[in-house]
N, C-alpha and C positions, 0 to 999 in steps of 0.2 A: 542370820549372821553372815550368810554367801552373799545377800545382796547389799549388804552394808563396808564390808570388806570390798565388794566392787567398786561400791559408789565413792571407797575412801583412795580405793587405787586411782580412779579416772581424775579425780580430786586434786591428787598428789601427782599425776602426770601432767592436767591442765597446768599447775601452776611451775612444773619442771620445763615447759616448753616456754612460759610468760618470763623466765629467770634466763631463759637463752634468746631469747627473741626468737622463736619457733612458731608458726602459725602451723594449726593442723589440716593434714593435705585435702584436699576435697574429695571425695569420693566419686562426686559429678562435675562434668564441667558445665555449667548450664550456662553459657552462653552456646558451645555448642550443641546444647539440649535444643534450646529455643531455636537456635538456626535450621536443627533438621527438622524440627517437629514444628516449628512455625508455619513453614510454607506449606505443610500438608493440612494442616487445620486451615489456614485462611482459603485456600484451596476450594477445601470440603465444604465449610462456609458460603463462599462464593456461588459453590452449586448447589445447597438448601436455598440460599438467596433467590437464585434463577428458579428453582424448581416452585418455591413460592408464589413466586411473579405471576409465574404461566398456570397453576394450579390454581381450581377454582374451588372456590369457599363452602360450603355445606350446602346444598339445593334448597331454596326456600320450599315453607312447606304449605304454601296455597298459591294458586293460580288464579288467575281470572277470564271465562271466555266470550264471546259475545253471541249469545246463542239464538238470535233472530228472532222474531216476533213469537208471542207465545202462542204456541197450539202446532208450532210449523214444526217441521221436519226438523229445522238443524235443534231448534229446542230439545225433542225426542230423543235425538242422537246425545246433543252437549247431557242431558241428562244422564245415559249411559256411561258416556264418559266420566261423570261426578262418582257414579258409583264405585269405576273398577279403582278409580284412584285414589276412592278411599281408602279402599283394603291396605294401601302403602302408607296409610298414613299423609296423606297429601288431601289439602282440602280446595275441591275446584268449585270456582263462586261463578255464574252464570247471571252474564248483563244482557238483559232484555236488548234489543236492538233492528232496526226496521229492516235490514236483509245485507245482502253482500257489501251494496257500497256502503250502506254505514257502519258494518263492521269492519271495513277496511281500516275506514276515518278513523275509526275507535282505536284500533289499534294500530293506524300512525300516529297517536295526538296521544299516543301512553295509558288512556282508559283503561285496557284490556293487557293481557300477556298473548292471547290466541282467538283465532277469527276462524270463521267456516267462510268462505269465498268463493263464490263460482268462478268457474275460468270465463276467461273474457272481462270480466270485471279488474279492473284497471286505473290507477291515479297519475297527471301528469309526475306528479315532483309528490316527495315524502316515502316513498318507498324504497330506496338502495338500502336500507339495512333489515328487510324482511327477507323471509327465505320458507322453504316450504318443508314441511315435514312427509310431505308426499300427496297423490290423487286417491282420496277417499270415498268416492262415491260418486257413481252417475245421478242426475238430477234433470229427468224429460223438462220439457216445457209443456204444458197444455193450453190449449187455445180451445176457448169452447164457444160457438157462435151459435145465434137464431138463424132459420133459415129454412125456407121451404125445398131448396136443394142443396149438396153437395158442394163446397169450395174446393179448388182445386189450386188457389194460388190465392196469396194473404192481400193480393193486391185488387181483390174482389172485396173487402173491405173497407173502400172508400166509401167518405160520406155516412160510415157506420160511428156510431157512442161504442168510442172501446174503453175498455178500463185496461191499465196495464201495471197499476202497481203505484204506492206512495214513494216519494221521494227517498232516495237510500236504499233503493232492496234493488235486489239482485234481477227480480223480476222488472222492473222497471226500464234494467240494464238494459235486458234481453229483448224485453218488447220494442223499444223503439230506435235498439240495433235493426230485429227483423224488421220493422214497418217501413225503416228509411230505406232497405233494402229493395223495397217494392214502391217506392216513390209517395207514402206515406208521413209524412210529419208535422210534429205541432206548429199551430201557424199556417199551414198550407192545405188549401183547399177546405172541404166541408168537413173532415172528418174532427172528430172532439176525441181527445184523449183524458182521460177521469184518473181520478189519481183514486181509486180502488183496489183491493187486495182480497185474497181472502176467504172468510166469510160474508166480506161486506159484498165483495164483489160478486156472489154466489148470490146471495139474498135478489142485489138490484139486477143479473140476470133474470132469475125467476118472475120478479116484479114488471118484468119487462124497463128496467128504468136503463137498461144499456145493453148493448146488442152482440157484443163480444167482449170476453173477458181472456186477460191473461193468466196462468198460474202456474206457481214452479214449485222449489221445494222449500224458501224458505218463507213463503207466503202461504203454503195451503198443506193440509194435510190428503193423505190417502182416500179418505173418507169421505173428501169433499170431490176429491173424482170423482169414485163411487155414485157420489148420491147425484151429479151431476148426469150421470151417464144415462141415468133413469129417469132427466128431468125430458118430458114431452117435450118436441120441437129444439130440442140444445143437442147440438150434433160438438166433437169432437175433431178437430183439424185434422188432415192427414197429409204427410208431407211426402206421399208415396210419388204425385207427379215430379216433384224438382228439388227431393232428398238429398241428391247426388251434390247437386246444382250449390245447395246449401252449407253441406260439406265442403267444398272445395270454396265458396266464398267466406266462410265461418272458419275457419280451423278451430276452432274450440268446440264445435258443435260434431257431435256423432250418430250417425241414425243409430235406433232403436226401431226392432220390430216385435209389435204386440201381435200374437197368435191370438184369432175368435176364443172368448171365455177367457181372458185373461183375467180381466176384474170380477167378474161372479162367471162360474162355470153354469151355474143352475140356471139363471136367465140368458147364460151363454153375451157377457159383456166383453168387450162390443160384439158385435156381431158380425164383423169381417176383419180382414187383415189391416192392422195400422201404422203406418210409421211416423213415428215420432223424432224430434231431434231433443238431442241430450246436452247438455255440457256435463261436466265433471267438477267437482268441488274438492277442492286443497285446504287444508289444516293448514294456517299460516303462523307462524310466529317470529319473533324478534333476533334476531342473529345472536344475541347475546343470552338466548335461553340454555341454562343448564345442560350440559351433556346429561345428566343422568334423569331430568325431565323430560328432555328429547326423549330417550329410552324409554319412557314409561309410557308415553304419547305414543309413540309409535306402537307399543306392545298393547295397551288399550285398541288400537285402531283395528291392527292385526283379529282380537278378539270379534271385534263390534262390526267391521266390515268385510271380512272374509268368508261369510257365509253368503250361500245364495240365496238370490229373493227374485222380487218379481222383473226388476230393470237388474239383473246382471247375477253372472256364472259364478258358481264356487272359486272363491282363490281369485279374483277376478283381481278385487280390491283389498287393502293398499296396495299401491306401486309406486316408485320411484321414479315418476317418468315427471321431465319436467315442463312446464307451459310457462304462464304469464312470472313467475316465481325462479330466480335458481335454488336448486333443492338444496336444504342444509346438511353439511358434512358429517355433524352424527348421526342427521338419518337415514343419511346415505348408508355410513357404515353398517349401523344396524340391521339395513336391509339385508346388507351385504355377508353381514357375519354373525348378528344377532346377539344376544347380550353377553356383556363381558363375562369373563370366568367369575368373581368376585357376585356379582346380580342373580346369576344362575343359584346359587346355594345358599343365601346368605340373604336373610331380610333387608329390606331397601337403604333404612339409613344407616344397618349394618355396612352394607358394600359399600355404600357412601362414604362411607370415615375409613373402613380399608384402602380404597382407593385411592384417596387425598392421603393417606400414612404408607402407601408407598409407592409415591413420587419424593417424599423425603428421605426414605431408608434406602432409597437407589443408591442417591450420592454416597452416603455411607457406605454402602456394601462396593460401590468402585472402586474412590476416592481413600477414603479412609479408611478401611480393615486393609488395601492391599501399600498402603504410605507405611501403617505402622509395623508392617510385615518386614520392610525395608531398611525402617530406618535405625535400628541398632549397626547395622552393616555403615547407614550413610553417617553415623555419629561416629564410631569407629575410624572408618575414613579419615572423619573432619580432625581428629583430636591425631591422627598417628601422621596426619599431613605435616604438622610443626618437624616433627624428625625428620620423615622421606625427603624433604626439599634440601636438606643437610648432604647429603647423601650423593647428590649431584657434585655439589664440592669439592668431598672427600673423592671422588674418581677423577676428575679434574686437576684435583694436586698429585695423584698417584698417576696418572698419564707426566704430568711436569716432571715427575721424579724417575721418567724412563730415560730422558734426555740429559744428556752431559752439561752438569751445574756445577759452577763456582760455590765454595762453601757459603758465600753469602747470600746466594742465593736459594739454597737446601735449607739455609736459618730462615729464610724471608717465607718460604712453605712451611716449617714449621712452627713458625711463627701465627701463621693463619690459621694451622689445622689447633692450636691453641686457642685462638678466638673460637672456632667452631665446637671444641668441646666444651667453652667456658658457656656462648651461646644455648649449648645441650642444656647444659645445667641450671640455666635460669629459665627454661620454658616449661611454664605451668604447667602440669602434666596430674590429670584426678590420679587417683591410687590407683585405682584398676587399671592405669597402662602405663603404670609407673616401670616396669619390667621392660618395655620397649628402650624408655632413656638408656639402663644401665646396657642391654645389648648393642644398644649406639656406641656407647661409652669402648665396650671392649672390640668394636670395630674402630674406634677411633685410635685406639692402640695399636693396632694394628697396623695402620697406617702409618703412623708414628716412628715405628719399629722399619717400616720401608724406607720413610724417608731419611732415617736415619743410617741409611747404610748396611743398617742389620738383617739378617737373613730370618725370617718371625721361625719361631719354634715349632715342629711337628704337632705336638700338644693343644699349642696356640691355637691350628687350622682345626684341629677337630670339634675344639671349647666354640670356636665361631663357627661351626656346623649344626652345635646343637640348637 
């Protein structure tokens, strides 16, 4: 019965207001709703907008790298690396490939996402958008010759059948970097260079079918040292005369020195002190690889090459240091500070979706919780501005009314201070600051009452105190 009696009151009020011409007052004034709260949403917008831009999309969830010929080293390794990044759920696919330069090609020409690359290895044009995820690993060269004595210099190899490696591998590079260094190259003079690698290259030493062979790391395995080292009459280069010499003409190249029995302590292989020259090998990828890729690429690497072995010290490798590549900026970070807070606790494509959900909730928590904090005050304002500008007026004609005025001129102020009350009274004003107009109203009397000659009543000042 109470809510039917209501509903007959509001009823019977609607249409008491329709029979006077009475509209009911608004509660809100929403035009200056939308004015305060406008600019702080398009605002906040504006900065989801940007933070989208620049925010990167979900990390795909397979790779591709180019793991050099199969049986070689970088294989070994890329293999490693398929596994830890499984555990994330990330599936890395591994593209056969004849060694450093052609994994370079591969991965300027788009093939690939990640290349194993020796230092030194190099393209004129196609590379400004690669970058390095850092120095993963030293990788000797071996040079193995026939020979009833001791080389002391590669340029005692003229007129010899060298093999130095097929087109596109890294060993290739390196070979006939070294050879021209010693006045060695194809075309010139007696010497024959074979485009073998390998095993193949191993076999046609033995065979006698070529008389020095090249071999690095991503042409030959460990094994194939090994077995080398024990072949009768196949001695082992030693760069111990003009190492130095090598160094400083190579900057990519670092000696390595093998202690007697490095390769088998039991037949004590080799059997004196050797030095070798190294380059180093960089994980390459595409500038536009994934931040949270990058992180897992390095933290795989961390794993896999940070141990020590037989070419190099605990901790040695990764590093950040840069060569033929400038290093990429996440993995620089990385190095630097190591993975985010969000990666540390939180499974991979967990942190993933955190991290992208708060580059959005930024702006929020800036922009917008501290706009709508504000803007009751800045509505306020907007709606009690229509009065305060009145106001100016009214002390305007009350300074006029200090100075000595002809009566028609005392009527001609109050004359105006009558527009200004009449103006009060037509200015839309919601209900909730409906109480501002009438306190205008009794200030305007007030004035009124001045310019009138009259002296306002003691009562008067108090009522316009409250």
């Amino acid at each position: 019965m109470a809510e039917k009696e209501a509903t007959r009151e509001k009823k019977i009020e609607t249409a008491r207001r329709r029979l006077l011409g009475l509209r009911p007052v608004s509660v809100v004034s929403w035009r200056d709703a939308v004015a305060t709260i406008g600019p702080i949403v398009l605002l906040t917008a504006l900065a989801v907008g940007a933070a989208l831009y620049f925010v990167r999309p979900a990390p795909p969830s397979s790779l591709t790298i180019a793991g050099g010929p199969e049986g070689s080293n970088f294989r070994n390794i890329a293999e490693q690396y398929q596994k830890i990044l499984a555990r994330n759920d990330v599936e890395l696919k591994i593209l056969p490939s004849l060694g450093s330069a052609d994994s370079l090609d591969k991965l300027v020409d788009g093939e690939v996402d990640l290349a194993f690359v020796q230092s030194g290895v190099t393209r004129e044009t196609g590379t400004d958008e690669l970058v390095s995820l850092g120095t993963m690993f030293r990788q000797p060269v071996s040079i193995f010759y026939r020979s009833d004595k001791a080389f002391e210099r590669l340029s005692q190899m003229d007129g010899m059948r060298i093999a130095i490696g097929r087109q596109g591998s890294g060993t290739r590079f390196l070979a006939l970097a070294l050879l021209k260094g010693n006045g060695l190259e194809p075309g010139v003079g007696k010497t024959q260079f074979l485009d073998l690698e390998g095993e193949a290259a191993r076999e046609a030493l033995r065979a006698g079918q070529v008389d020095a062979i090249f071999l690095s790391g991503d042409s030959a395995a460990i094994k194939t040292v090994r077995s080398l080292l024990r072949e009768p009459g196949v001695r082992l280069f030693d760069f111990s005369a003009q190492g130095e010499a090598y160094e400083r003409r190579f900057r990519y190249l670092n000696r390595l020195e093998l202690p007697p029995g490095a390769f088998d302590l039991g037949t004590n292989l080799p059997d004196h002190r050797i030095t070798m020259m190294a380059p180093t090998v960089e994980l390459l990828a595409n500038r536009d690889l994934h931040p949270a890729l990058s992180d897992l690429l390095v933290e795989a690497a961390q794993e896999i090459h940070s141990r020590s072995s037989l070419m190099q010290n605990p901790r040695e490798f990764p590093h950040p240091i840069e060569h033929d590549y400038p290093m990429s900026d996440d993995a620089a970070r990385y190095y630097k500070s190591g993975k985010s807070y969000a990666y540390r606790f939180l499974p991979f494509w967990l942190a993933s979706l955190v991290n992208r959900a708060l580059v959005i909730i930024f702006p929020l928590l800036v922009i917008l919780i501290p706009g709508m904090r504000f803007a009751p005050a800045i509505y306020a304002w907007r709606v009690n501005r229509r009065l305060y500008k009145r106001y100016g007026e009214m002390m305007a004609l009350e300074r006029a009314a200090q100075e000595p005025l002809t009566p028609e001129q005392r009527a001609a102020l109050v004359q105006r201070l009558d527009e200004i009350e009449k103006s009060v009274i037509n200015v839309k004003m919601p209900g909730a600051f409906a109480d501002q107009s009438y306190i205008m109203r009794r200030h305007i009397k007030f004035v009124r009452d001045s310019l009138a000659g009259g002296t306002p009543r003691k009562d008067d000042d108090v009522e316009l105190l409250r």
